[in-house]
C-alpha positions in Angstrom: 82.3 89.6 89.8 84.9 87.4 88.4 87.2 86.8 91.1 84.4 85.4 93.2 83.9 82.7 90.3 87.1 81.1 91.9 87.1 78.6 95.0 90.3 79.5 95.9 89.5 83.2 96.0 86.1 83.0 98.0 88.8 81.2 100.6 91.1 84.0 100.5 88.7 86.8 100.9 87.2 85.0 103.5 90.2 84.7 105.4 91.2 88.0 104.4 87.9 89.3 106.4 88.9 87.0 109.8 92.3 88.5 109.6 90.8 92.3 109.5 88.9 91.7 112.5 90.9 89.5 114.8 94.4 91.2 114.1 93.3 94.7 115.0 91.0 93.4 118.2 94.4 92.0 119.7 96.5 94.8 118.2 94.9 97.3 120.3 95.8 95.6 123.7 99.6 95.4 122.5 99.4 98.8 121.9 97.9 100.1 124.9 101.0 98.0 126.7 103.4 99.3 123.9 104.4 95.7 123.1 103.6 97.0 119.5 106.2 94.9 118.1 105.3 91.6 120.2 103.2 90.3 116.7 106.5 90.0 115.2 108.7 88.4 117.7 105.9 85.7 117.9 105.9 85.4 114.2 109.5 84.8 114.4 109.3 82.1 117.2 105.8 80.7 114.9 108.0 79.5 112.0 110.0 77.3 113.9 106.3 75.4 114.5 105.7 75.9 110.8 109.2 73.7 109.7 107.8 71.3 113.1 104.9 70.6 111.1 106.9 70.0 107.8 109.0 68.0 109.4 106.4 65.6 111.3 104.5 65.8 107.8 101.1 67.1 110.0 99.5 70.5 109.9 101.7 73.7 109.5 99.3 75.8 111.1 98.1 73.8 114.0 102.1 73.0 115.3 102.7 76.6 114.6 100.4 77.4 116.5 101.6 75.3 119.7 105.0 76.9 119.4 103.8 80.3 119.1 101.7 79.9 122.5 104.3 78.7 124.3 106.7 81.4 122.8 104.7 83.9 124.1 104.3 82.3 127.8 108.1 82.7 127.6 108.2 86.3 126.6 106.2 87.0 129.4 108.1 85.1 131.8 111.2 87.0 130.6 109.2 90.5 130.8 107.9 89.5 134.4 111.4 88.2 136.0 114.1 89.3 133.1 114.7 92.9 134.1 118.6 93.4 133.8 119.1 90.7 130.9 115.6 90.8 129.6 116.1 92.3 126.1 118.8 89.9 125.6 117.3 86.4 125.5 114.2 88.2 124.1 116.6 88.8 121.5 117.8 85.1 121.1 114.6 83.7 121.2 112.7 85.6 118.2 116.2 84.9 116.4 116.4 81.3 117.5 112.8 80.8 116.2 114.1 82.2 112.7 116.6 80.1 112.6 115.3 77.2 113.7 112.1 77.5 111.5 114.4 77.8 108.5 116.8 74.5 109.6 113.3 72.1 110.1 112.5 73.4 106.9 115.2 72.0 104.6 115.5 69.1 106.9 112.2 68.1 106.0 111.3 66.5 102.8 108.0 68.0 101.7 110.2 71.9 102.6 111.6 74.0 99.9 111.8 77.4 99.9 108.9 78.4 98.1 107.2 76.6 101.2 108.8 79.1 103.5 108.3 81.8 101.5 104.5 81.5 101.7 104.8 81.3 105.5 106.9 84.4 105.7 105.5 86.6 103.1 101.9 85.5 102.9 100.4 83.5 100.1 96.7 84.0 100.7 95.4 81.7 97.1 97.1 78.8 98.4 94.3 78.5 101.6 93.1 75.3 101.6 90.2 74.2 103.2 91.9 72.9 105.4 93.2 75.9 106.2 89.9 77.7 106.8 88.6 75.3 109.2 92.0 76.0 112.0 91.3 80.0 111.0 87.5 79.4 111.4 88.4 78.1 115.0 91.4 80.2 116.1 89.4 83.2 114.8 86.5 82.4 117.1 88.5 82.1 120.4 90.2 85.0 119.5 87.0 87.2 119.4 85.9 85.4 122.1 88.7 86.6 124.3 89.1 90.6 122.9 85.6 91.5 123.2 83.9 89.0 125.5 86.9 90.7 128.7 87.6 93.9 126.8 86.8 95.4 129.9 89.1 93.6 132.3 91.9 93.5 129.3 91.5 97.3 128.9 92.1 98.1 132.4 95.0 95.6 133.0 96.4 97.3 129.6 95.7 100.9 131.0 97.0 100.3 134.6 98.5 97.7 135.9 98.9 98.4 139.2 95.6 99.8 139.4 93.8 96.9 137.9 95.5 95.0 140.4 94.0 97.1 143.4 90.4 96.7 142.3 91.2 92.8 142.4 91.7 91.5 138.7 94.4 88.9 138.2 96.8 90.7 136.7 99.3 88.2 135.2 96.3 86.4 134.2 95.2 88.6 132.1 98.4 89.4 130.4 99.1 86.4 130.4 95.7 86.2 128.3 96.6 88.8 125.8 99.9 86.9 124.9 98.6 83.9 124.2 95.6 85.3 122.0 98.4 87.3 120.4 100.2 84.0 119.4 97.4 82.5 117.8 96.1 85.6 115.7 99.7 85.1 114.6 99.4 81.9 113.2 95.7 82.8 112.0 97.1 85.3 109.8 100.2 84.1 108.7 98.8 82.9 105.2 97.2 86.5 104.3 100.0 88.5 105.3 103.1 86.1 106.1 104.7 86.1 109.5 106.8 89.1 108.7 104.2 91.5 108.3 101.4 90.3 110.7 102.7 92.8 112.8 102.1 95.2 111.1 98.3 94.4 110.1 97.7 94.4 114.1 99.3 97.6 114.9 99.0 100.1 112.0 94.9 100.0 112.0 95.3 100.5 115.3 97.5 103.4 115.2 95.3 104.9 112.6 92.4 104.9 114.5 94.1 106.7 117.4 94.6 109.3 115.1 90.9 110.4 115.1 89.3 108.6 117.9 90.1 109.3 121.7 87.7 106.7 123.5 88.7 102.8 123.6 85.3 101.9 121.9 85.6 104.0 118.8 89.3 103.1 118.5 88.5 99.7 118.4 85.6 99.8 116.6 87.4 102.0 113.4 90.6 100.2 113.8 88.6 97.0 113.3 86.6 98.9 110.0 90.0 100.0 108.6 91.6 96.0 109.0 88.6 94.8 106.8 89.2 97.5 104.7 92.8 96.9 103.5 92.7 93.5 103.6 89.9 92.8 101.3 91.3 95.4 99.1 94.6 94.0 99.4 93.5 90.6 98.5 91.5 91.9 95.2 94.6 94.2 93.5 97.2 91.3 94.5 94.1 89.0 92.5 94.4 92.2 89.7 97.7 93.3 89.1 99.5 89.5 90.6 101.4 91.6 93.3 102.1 89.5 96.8 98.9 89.8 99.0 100.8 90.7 101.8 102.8 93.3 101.3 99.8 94.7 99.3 97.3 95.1 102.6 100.8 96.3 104.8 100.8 98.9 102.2 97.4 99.9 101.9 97.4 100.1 106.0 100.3 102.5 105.8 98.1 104.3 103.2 95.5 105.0 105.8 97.3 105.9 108.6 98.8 108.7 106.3 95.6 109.6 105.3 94.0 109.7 109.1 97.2 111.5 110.2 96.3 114.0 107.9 93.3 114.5 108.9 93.9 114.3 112.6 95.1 118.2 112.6 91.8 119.6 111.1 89.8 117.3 113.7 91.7 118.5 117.1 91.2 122.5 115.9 87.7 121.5 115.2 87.7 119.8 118.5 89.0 122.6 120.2 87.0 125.1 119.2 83.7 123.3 119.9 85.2 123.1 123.6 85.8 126.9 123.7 82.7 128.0 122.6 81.0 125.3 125.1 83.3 126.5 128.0 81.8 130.3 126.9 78.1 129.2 128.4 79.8 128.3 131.5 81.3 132.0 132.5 80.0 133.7 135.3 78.7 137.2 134.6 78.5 140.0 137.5 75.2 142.1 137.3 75.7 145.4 136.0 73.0 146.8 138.9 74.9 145.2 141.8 75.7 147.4 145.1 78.3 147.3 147.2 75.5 146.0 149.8 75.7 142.8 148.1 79.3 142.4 149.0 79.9 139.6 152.0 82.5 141.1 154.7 84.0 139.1 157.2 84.9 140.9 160.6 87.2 139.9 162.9 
């Protein structure tokens, strides 16, 4: 194939493939706390690290990442003791990280807007290797966290209160998932910008709830369908020179039409196999039985 001939394209399918996995193995623990759109208040908060970096003339990703952590152990400070004004500073610090990112930016000399562009948006041929040795890393740890305690992230996701009676440390653990969110941010911000990383960790996600009931599967085919669109992604945007980003956002959206469509057909299907198993389980009276077999109580 011709698009593998190119150094810079064997990065970005590479990366593409890290960013399929990690994003939808994180995704599913926002969603199962419907924090859905916690990936893109982080990526908000991540580009102020990104104009850091610019600024101290060091790595992009590695400051980014550093600001996106702590962002996130502040966003679940705010969620634990913010309850009447919550929403508010929430709502100050993902703007504040915006705007901050964007002042470091032009305050820097090697910023320009076509910098921050490829931060926002995604510019998935300009991974260097560099680049692919912080994703390499990041990626790992991520993984690491969302399979190696699925179980104990699962239940603190499920039930708090319950995961908290059988003795798991329960702002631990979400503590955990908020962190591991903030650095699949920054691993994917070069595929699919910080804009739409969001979206790669939810949508695939969402689609794979569509046909699947069961954690396992839903993770498993939410996984399958974030390799899927991002490797496709990557090769039309190498094709028809569209932005990678918004190409695998799109492609995502595709599928979850696609699986919502066939998520009707699959519960009838569903249902019917239970009925006709639920027939074998009737009780039948004999047709020779007596009124001597009938059990009378007397007083």
């Amino acid at each position: 194939m011709e698009i593998l001939n190119y150094a810079f394209m064997q990065r970005a399918l590479i990366a593409a493939l890290i960013v399929g996995v990690t994003a939808p193995a994180i995704g599913i623990y926002l969603v199962q706390r419907r924090q859905a759109l916690m990936g893109d208040g982080i990526g908000h908060v991540a580009l102020t690290g990104v104009g850091l970096g610019f600024l101290l003339n060091t790595s992009p990703i590695w400051v980014a990442t550093a600001v996106a952590i702590a962002g996130s152990v502040v966003m679940e400070l705010i969620r634990w003791y913010g309850k009447t004004r919550g929403d508010l500073a929430l709502a100050m610090l993902f703007y504040g990280g915006m705007a901050g990112g964007v002042m470091l930016m032009n305050l820097s000399d090697a910023g320009s807007n076509a910098n921050l562009g490829t931060y926002l948006f995604g510019s998935i041929t300009t991974v260097s290797p560099q680049d692919m040795t912080t994703i390499y890393v990041l990626a790992a740890l991520v993984l690491a966290i969302t399979i190696g305690l699925r179980r104990q992230l699962f239940a603190v996701c499920q039930d708090e209160e319950f995961a908290r009676v059988t003795g798991l440390p329960v702002r631990l653990l979400n503590l955990l998932v908020a962190v591991t969110a903030a650095v699949t941010v920054t691993v994917a911000m070069r595929v699919v910008g910080l804009l739409l990383v969001s979206a790669l960790m939810v949508i695939p996600v969402a689609a794979a709830q569509q046909i699947s009931r069961s954690f396992a599967v839903t993770f498993s085919v939410a996984v399958a369908i974030g390799v899927a669109v991002t490797l496709t992604g990557t090769t039309t945007s190498y094709y028809v020179d569209v932005p990678s980003g918004a190409t695998i956002v799109l492609f995502a959206i595709g599928v979850f039409v696609l699986f919502t469509g066939l998520a009707a057909p699959l519960a009838k299907k569903r249902a019917k196999a239970a009925a006709e198993a639920s027939k074998g389980c009737t009780l039948e009276v004999p047709g020779d039985r007596t009124v001597t077999d009938d059990v009378s109580v007397s007083g």
